[in-house]
DRENBAKE-900111 format. One line per 2 residues: their letters; for each residue x, y negated, z negated of C-alpha. Coordinates in steps of 0.2 Angstrom, whole numbers, plus 5000, padded with zeros to 4 digits. Layout:
// DRENBAKE-900111
a) X:Y:Z | ...
// end
This chain:
// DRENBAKE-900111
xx) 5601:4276:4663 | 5620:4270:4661
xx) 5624:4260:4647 | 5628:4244:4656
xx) 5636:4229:4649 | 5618:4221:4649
xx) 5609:4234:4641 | 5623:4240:4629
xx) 5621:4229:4611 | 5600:4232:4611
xx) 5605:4250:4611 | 5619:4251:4600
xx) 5607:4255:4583 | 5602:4269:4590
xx) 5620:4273:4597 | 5626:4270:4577
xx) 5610:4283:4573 | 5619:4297:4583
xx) 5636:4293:4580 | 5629:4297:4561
xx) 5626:4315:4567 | 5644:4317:4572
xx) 5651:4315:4558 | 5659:4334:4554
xx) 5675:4342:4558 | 5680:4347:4576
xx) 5691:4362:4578 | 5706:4357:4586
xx) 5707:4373:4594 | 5691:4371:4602
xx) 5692:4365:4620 | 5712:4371:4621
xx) 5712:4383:4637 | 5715:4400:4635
xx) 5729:4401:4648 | 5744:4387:4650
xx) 5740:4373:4660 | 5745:4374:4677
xx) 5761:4364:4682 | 5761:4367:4701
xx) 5745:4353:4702 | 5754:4342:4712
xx) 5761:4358:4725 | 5759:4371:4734
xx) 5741:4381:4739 | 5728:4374:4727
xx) 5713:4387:4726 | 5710:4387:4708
xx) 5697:4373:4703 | 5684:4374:4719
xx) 5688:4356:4723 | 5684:4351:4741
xx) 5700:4351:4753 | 5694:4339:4764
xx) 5692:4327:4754 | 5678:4312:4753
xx) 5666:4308:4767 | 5676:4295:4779
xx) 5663:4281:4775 | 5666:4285:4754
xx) 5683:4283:4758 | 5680:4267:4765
xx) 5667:4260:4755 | 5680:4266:4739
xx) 5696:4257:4748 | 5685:4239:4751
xx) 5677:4242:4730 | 5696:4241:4726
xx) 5695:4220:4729 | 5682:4221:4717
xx) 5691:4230:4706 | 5689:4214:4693
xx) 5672:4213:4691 | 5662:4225:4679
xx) 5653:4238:4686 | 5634:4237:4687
xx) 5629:4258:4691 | 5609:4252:4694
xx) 5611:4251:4711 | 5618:4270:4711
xx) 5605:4274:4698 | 5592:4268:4710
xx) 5599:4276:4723 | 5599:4292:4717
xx) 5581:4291:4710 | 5576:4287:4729
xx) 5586:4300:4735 | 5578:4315:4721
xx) 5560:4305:4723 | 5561:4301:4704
xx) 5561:4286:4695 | 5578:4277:4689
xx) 5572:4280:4672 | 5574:4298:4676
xx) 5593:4298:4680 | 5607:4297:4668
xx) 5626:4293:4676 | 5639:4303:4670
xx) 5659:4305:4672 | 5657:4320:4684
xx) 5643:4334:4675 | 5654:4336:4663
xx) 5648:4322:4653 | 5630:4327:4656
xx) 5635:4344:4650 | 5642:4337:4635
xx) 5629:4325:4631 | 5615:4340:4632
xx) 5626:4349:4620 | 5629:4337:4606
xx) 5610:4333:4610 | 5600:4349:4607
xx) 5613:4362:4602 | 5624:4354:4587
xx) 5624:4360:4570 | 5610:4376:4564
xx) 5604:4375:4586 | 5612:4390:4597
xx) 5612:4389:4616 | 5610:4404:4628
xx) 5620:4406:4642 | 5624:4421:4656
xx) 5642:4428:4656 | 5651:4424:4663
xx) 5646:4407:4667 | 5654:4389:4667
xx) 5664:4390:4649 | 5661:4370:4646
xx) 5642:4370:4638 | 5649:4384:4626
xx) 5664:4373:4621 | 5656:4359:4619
xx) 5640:4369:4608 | 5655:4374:4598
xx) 5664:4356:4595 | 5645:4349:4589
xx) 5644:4364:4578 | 5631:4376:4588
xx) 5632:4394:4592 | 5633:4400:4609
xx) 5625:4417:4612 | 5630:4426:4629
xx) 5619:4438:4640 | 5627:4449:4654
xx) 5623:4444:4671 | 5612:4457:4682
xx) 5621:4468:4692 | 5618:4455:4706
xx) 5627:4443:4696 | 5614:4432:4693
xx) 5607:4427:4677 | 5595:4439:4667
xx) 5584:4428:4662 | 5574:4441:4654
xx) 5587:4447:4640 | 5590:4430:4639
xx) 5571:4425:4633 | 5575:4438:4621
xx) 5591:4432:4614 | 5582:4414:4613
xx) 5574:4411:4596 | 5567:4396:4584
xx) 5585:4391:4585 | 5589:4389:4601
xx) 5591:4371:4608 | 5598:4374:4624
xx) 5596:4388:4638 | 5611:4386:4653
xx) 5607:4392:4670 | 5622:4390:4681
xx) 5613:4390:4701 | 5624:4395:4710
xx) 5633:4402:4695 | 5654:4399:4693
xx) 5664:4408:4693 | 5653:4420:4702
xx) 5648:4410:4715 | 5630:4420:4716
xx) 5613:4415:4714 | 5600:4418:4701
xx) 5582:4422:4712 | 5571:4405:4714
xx) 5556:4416:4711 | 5565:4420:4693
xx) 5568:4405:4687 | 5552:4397:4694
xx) 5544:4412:4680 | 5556:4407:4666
xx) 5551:4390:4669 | 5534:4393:4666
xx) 5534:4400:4649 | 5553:4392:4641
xx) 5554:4400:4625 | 5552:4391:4608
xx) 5558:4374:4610 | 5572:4374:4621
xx) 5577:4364:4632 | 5582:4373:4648
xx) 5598:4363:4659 | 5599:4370:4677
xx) 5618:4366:4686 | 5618:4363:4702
xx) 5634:4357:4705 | 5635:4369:4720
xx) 5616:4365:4726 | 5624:4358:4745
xx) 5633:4374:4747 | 5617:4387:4744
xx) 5604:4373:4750 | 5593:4383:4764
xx) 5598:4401:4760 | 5585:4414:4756
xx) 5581:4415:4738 | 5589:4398:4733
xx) 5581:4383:4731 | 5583:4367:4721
xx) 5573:4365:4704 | 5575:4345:4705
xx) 5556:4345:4706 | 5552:4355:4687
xx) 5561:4341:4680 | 5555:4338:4662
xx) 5555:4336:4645 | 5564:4352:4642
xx) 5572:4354:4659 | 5586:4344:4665
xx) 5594:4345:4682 | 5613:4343:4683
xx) 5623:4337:4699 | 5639:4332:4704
xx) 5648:4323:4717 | 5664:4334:4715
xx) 5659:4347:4725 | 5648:4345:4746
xx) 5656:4325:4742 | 5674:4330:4738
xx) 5675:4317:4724 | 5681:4327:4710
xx) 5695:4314:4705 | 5683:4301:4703
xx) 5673:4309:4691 | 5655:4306:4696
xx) 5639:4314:4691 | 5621:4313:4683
xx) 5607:4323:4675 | 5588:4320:4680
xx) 5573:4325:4668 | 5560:4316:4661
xx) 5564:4297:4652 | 5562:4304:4634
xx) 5573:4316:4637 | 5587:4306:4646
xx) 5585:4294:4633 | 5591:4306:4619
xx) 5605:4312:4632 | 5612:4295:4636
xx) 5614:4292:4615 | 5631:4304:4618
xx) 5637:4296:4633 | 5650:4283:4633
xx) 5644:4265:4640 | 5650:4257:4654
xx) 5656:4276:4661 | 5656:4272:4679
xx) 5670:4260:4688 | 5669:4250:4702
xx) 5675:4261:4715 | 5666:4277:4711
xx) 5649:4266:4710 | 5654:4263:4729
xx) 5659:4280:4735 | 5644:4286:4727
xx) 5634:4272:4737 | 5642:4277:4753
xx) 5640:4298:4749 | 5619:4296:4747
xx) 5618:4286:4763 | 5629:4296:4775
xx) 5617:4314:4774 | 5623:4319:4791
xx) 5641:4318:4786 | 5637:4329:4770
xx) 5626:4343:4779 | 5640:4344:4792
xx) 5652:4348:4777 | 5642:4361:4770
xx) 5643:4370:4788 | 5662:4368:4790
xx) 5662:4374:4771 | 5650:4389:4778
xx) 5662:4393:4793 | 5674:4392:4780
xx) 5668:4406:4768 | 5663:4416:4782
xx) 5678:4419:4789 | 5684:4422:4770
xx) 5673:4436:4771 | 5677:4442:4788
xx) 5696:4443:4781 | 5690:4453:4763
xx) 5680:4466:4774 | 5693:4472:4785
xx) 5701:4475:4772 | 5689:4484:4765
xx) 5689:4472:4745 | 5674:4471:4735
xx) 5666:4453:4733 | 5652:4445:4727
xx) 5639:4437:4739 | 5646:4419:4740
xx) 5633:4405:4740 | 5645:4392:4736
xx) 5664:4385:4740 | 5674:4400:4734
xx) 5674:4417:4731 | 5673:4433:4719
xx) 5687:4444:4725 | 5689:4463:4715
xx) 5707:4466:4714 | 5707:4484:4706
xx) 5723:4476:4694 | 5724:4466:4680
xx) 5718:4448:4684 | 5732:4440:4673
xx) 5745:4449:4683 | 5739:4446:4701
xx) 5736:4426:4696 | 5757:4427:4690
xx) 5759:4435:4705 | 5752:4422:4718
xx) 5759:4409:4708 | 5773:4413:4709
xx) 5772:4413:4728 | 5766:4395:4726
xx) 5745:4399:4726 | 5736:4394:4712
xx) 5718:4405:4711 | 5707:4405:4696
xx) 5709:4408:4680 | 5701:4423:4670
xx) 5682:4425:4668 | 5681:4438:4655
xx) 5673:4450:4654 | 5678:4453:4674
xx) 5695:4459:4672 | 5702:4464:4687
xx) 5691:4450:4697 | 5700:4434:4705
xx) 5691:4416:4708 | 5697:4410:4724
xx) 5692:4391:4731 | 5691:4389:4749
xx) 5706:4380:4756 | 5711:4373:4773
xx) 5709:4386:4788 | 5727:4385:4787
xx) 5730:4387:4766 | 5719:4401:4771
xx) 5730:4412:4784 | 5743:4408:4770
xx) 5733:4413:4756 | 5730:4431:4765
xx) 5748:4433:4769 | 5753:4430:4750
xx) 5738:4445:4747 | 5746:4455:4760
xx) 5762:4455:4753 | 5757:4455:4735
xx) 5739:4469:4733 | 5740:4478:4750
// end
């Protein structure tokens, strides 16, 4: 439900009502990121933000090079709405556009989990819910993954209490790139504590879709479940900044009050399009990006590193060292990996790359951890 330039005025009382609500003081401190930003973005091998290296599907690319000549006209995102209700066999009134799932994220924070709400959340998980919990003025409660790195949803019932407006469930989780059991969350599902809404991610859904113990929960959608998806990730559209939430009308209706109107832009509306109607393009990027991660694996077993279970488009890699250290290290031989997920300390995140950025990436460990 995109705030089009059509539907935009009718809504903005209520948009004035929960503009009301934010109307507090935001620490500026709050979304600053705990390490200095990285400055070789534009070189050398970029294995720190799980971004797709092969970029768009070749008919997004296209259909995003030919939105360019409409690059005058105002976007209308109904069609893409539509489109992704058809795709998800929901309705359009059950989809709600946003700039990557980072607005959706944002919106479901300021929504259920501002000022006297707390959300619950595994750790370590995706850090942008708790940041943005903590600009609307929420507390953020964290709860250990299992020893199979997935979310205990269990402990996190019990950390849940008349409080909490928002439960995250990462799935596959980042950074550990692990799935919580479907079987589990089809359980917590059932029984959601108090009054919270529970908010699934599945930005990594393509990359697990079919694997044992996996499966997508785009059919519990709700008024306390929403579903989150992206198109940075299987569709390599990460600069174009293209997501969307699905749960029941009521509840996207209270999300879409904290979205910006007019989000989307011509040519993302087109390689969004083009993405949902090329399926066999997508499912054979998730099996190069399979071929991919296995022979990742193949290379961290002989030699004989700990790693967790990868059910997505990188990979948790022990290092025995101090993770600050060994990400100076590989910088400094031109390889960005992932930043620190406290509390694993001597873990790195590393994003699948180019066959090539790969031999690359092993020689740098070679010469750096061996």
């Amino acid at each position: 439900m995109t705030l089009s330039r059509r539907n935009f005025l009718q809504r903005s009382a209520a948009g004035a009502g929960a503009a009301a609500l934010l109307q507090f003081p935001l620490a500026s401190h709050v979304f600053a990121s705990p390490e200095p930003i990285h400055t070789l973005r534009t070189g050398g091998l970029l294995l720190d933000s799980n971004e797709n290296p092969y970029g768009p599907l070749p008919s997004a690319m296209k259909a995003m090079q030919d939105a360019l000549s409409r690059a005058n006209r105002y976007p209308e995102p109904e069609e893409l709405e539509a489109r992704i209700a058809t795709y998800n066999h929901v309705t359009p009134e059950q989809v709600l556009l946003g700039t990557g799932s980072t607005e959706i994220l944002k919106a479901a924070a300021f929504a259920f989990a501002g000022q006297g709400k707390n959300l619950v959340m595994g750790d370590p998980a995706f850090e942008a819910p708790r940041r943005f919990v903590e600009m609307a003025g929420g507390e953020t409660r964290k709860v250990p993954l299992t020893g199979s790195f997935g979310h205990d949803l269990e402990a996190m019932a019990k950390r849940a209490d008349a409080n909490t407006g928002l439960i995250y469930i990462c799935n596959p989780n980042n950074p550990t790139a692990s799935i919580t059991p479907s079987a589990d969350i089809e359980s917590f599902l059932s029984k959601i504590p108090g009054n919270a809404v529970v908010l699934i991610d599945e930005a990594y859904h393509h990359f697990a879709d079919g694997q044992p113990g996996y499966r997508s929960f785009m059919d519990h959608t709700g008024d306390r479940v929403i579903i989150a998806r992206t198109f940075s990730k299987i569709y390599g559209m990460a600069g174009m900044r293209l997501g969307y939430a699905v749960s029941s009308p009521a509840t996207i209706e209270k999300l879409s009050a904290f979205c910006l109107p007019m989000n989307m832009n011509m040519v993302t509306i087109a390689g969004g399009l083009a993405s949902l109607d090329d399926d066999a393009a997508m499912k054979f990027a998730a099996q190069r990006n399979a071929a991919d991660r296995a022979e990742f694996l193949k290379q961290a077993t002989s030699r004989n590193l700990t790693f967790v279970p990868s059910y997505a488009n990188f990979v948790m890699v022990k290092t025995g060292k101090p993770v600050k250290e060994v990400i100076a290290s590989f910088k400094n031989q031109q390889v960005l990996i992932g930043r620190p997920f406290p509390p694993m300390t001597d873990w790195i995140r590393v994003s699948l790359g180019l066959p090539h950025e790969m031999a690359s990436f092993w020689q740098v460990w070679d010469k750096q951890l061996s």
